[in-house]
N, C-alpha and C positions, 0 to 999 in steps of 0.2 A: 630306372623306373621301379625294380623290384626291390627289395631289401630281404634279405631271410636272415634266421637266428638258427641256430640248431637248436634242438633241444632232445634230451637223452630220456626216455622211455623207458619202461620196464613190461619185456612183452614176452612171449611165448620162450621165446629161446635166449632171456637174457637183455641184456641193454640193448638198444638200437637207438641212432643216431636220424634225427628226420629231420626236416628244414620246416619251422615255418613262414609261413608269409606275413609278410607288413602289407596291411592293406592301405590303401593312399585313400583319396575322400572319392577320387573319381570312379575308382574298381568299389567300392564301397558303395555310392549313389546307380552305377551299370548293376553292381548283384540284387540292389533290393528292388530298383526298375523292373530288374528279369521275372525275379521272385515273386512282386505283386503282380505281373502281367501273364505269368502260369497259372496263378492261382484264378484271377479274373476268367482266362477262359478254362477252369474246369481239370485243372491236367493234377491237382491236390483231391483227390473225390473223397476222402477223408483226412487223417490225420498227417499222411504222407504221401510225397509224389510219387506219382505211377510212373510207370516206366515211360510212356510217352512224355511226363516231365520230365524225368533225368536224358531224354533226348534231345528235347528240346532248350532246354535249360546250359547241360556242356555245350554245345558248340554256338551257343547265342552269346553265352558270355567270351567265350577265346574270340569271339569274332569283333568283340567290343574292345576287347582290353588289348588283345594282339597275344594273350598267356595263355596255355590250356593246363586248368585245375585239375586234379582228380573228384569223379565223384564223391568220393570220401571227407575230400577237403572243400567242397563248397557243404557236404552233408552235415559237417564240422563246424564251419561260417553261422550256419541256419541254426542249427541245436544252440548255438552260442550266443545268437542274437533273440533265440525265443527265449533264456534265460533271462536275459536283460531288462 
């Protein structure tokens, strides 16, 4: 169900090696479901989610997809999809 790629960075201490995700259309249509339905009740009160979003937000989606994200990489997903 998953696919990842590596892909080699240039960070603090040198190269590092991270995996990313292939996102499929259904983990894709489950993130932005979640996404507009935090925002609908309030858990964005500005320009980024509060902390009661990123609670609500991680275990909504591992509970959809059966995968658990890191905060960082659904943080990743979103900056990537507001670019769009």
């Amino acid at each position: 169900m998953f696919a990842f790629k590596y892909v080699i960075q240039l960070g603090m201490d040198g190269l590092e090696t991270m995996d990313k995700a292939a996102w499929t259309k259904e983990m894709l249509r489950a993130f932005y479901d979640l996404y507009i339905k935090a925002i609908d009740i309030g858990m964005r009160p500005n320009t980024h989610f509060d902390k009661a979003g990123w609670k609500y937000l991680l275990p909504s989606f591992k509970e959809q997809i059966d995968y658990a994200f890191t905060k960082a990489q659904l943080k990743s997903k979103w900056d990537g999809y507001k670019k769009d």
